[in-house]
KOLVOFI-176708 format. One record per residue (C-alpha): x, y, z. Coordinates in steps of 0.1 Angstrom, whole numbers. Layout:
[atom [X,Y,Z]]
...
***
This chain:
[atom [1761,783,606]]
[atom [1756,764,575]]
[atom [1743,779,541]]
[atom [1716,758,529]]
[atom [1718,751,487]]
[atom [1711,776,466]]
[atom [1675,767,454]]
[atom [1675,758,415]]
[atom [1651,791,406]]
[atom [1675,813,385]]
[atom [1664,835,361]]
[atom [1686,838,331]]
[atom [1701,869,314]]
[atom [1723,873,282]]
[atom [1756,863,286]]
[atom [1778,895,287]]
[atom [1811,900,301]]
[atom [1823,931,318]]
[atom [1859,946,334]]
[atom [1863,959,366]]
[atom [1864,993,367]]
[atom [1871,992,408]]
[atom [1898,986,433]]
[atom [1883,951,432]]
[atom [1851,930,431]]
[atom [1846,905,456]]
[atom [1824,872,449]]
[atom [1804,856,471]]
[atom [1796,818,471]]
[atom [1761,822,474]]
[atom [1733,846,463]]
[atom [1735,868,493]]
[atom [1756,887,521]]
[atom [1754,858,547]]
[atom [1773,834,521]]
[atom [1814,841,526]]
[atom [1835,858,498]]
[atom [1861,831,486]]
[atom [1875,852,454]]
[atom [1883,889,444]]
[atom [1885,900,415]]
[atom [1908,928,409]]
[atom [1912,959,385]]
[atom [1907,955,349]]
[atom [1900,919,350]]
[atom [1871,903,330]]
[atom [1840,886,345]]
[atom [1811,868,322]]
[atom [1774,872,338]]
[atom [1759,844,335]]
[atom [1722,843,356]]
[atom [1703,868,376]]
[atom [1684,864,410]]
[atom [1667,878,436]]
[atom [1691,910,436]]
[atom [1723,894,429]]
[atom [1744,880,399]]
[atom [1761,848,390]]
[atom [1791,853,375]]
[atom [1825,836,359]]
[atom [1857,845,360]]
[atom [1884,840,334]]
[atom [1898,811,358]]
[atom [1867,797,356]]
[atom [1853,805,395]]
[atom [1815,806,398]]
[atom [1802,832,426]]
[atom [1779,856,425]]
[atom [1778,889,431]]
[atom [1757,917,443]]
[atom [1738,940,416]]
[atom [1749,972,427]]
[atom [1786,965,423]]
[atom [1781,965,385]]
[atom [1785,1005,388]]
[atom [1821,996,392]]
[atom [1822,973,357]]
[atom [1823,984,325]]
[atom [1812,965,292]]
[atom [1834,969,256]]
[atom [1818,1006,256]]
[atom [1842,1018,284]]
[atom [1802,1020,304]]
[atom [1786,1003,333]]
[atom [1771,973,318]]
[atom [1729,981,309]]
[atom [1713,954,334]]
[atom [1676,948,331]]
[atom [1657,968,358]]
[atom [1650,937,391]]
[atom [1622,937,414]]
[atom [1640,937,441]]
[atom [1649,973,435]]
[atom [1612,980,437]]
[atom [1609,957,469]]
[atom [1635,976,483]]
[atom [1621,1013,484]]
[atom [1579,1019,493]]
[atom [1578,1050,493]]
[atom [1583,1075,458]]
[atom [1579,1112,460]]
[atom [1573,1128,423]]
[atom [1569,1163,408]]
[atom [1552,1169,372]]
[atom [1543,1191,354]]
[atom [1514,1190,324]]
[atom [1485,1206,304]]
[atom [1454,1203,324]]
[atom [1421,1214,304]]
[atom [1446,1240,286]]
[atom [1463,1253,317]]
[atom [1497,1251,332]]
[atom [1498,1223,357]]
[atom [1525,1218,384]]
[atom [1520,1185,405]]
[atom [1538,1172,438]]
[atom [1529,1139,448]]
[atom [1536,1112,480]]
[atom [1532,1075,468]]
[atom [1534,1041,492]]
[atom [1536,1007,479]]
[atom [1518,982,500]]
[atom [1520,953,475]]
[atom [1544,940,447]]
[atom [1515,957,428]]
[atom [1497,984,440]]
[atom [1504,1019,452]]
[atom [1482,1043,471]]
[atom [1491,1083,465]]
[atom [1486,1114,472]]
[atom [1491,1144,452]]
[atom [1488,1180,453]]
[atom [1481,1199,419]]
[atom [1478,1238,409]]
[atom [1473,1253,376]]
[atom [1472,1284,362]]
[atom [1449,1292,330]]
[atom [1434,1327,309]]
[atom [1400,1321,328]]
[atom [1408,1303,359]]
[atom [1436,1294,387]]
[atom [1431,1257,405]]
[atom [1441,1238,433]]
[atom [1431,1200,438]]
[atom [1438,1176,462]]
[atom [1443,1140,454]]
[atom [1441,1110,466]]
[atom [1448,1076,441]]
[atom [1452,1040,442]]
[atom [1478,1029,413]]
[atom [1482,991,395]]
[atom [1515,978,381]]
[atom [1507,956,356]]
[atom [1545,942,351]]
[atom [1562,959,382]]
[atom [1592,940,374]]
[atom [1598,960,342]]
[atom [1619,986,331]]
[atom [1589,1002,313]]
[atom [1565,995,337]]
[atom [1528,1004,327]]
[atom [1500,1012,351]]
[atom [1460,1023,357]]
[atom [1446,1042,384]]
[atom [1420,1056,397]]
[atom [1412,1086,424]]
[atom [1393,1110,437]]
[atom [1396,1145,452]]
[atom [1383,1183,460]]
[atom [1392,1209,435]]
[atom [1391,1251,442]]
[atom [1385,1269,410]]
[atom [1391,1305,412]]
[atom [1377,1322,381]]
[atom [1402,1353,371]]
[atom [1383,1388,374]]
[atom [1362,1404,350]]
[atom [1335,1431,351]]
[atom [1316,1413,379]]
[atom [1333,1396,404]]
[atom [1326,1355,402]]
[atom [1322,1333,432]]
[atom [1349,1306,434]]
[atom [1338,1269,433]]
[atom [1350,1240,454]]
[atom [1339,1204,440]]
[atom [1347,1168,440]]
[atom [1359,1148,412]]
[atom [1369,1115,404]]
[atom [1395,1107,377]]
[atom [1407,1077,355]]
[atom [1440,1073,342]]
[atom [1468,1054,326]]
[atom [1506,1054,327]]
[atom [1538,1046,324]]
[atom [1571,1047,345]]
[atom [1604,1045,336]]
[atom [1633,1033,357]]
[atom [1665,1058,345]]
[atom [1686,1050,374]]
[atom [1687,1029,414]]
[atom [1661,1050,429]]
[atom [1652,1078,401]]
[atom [1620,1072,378]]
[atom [1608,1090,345]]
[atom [1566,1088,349]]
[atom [1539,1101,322]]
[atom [1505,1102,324]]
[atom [1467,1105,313]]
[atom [1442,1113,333]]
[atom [1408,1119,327]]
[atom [1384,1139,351]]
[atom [1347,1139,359]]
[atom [1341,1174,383]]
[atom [1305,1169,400]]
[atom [1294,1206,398]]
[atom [1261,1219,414]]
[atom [1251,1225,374]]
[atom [1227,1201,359]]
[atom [1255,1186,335]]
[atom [1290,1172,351]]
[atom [1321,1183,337]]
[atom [1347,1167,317]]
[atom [1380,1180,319]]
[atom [1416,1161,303]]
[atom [1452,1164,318]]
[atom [1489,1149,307]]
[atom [1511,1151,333]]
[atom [1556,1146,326]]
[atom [1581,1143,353]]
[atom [1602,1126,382]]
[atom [1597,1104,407]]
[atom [1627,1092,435]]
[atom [1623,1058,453]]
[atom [1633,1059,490]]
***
């Protein structure tokens, strides 16, 4: 089977030359696993990367042989720091995984918020959620139960930003006093904003600010404010 050309579309990144940290490296003579490997490139020996895309790198060796090379074999380079080289984050990586699970932790309204959360990516763009929260407070325990639909604004980003917005049922148990209170179940919606930030293949640091609106059986609604800090894992 023949290879067609590799299209003209590659996206540049600063030149930076790395050793092989490995048994070996071996270079492909296109931009993916179909095209054949005509060079390896043993221990110790230097390779200059020169372009980026879709997933793979094009790189030269000290001979001057052009190939590229797939992403995650750059956990077996190192760059003049004795480290694997700092790549920018691809979106292919995102592509790759649709589904993130998270856990975080915050301040919601002044309580002690624990979060675990299922996320799906349907588009380069948008995520739909669900997440299960609990806190614990001096004049109340809560549960809610989420459901949220997610923007990327730049998915392809290392520090990737995002909006949301969601709604839910929330159980408020008001702690004991003299006379017994009735617990409350309501419905909310919530605003928020984010960010998310790509530590490792797979493993994401996410932060967060949410605003709620509860829709109580009162004649006012109720405003309440949460930050939320923790970890989410791409699979």
């Amino acid at each position: 089977m023949i290879q067609p050309a590799v299209a003209d579309q590659e996206t540049p990144t600063t030149p930076l030359q790395v050793k092989v940290d490995s048994s070996f490296v071996e270079i492909h003579t296109g931009p993916g696993r179909g095209y054949p490997v005509f060079h390896v490139v043993e221990r110790d020996a230097p390779l200059t990367l020169l372009f980026e895309r879709a997933g793979w790198i094009k790189v030269e060796t000290v001979r001057g042989r052009i190939g590229w090379v797939p992403r995650e074999a750059f956990l077996n380079t190192v760059d003049g720091t004795g480290q694997p080289p700092e790549l920018a984050y691809h979106l292919a990586d995102w592509q790759k995984h649709p589904w993130q699970a998270s856990l975080l932790g915050g301040d919601l309204d002044g309580a002690n918020s624990l979060a675990a959360a299922l996320g799906y990516r349907f588009t380069e763009n948008l995520i739909v959620e669900g997440m299960y929260s609990a806190a614990s407070g001096d004049f109340s325990n809560s549960e809610m139960l989420e459901l949220n639909l997610q923007h990327h604004l730049f998915p392809q980003w290392r520090l990737s930003p995002f909006v949301m917005l969601g709604t839910g049922r929330v159980s408020i148990e008001p702690r004991a006093t003299l006379v017994q209170p009735e617990n409350r179940n309501e419905s909310y919606a919530q605003a928020g904003v984010g960010l998310k930030y790509h530590l490792a293949r797979g493993f994401l640091l996410r932060t967060e600010y949410r605003s709620y609106v509860l829709f109580t059986d009162e004649n006012q609604n109720r405003n309440i404010e949460e930050w939320k800090l923790g970890f989410s894992v791409l699979f």
